[in-house]
Phi, psi and omega in degrees: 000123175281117182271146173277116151247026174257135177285022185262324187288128174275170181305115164278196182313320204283322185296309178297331180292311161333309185269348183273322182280301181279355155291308190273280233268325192240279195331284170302307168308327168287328149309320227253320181303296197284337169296317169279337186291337167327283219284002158289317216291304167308291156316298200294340184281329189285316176300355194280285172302306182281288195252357176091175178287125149349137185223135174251000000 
């Protein structure tokens, strides 16, 4: 199968359902794992350095 790189030819269906699957499947889910596991990363460094362990 010969792939099309010219930007005038639009995509077909089997590509888009593709870039769609790994978008909705690999991408996002992956993003979405590394955006919280960040923003632990991050609390746990300003309580590590800055403000101490959470206090109630």
């Amino acid at each position: 199968m010969e792939r099309n790189h010219d930007p005038d030819v639009p995509a077909t269906r089997n590509q888009e359902r593709l870039a769609f699957l790994l978008v909705t499947a690999v991408i996002f889910p992956l993003m979405a794992v590394l955006i919280v596991a960040g923003y632990g990363f991050l609390v746990w460094g300003w309580q590590m350095f800055f403000a101490g362990p959470p206090t109630g």
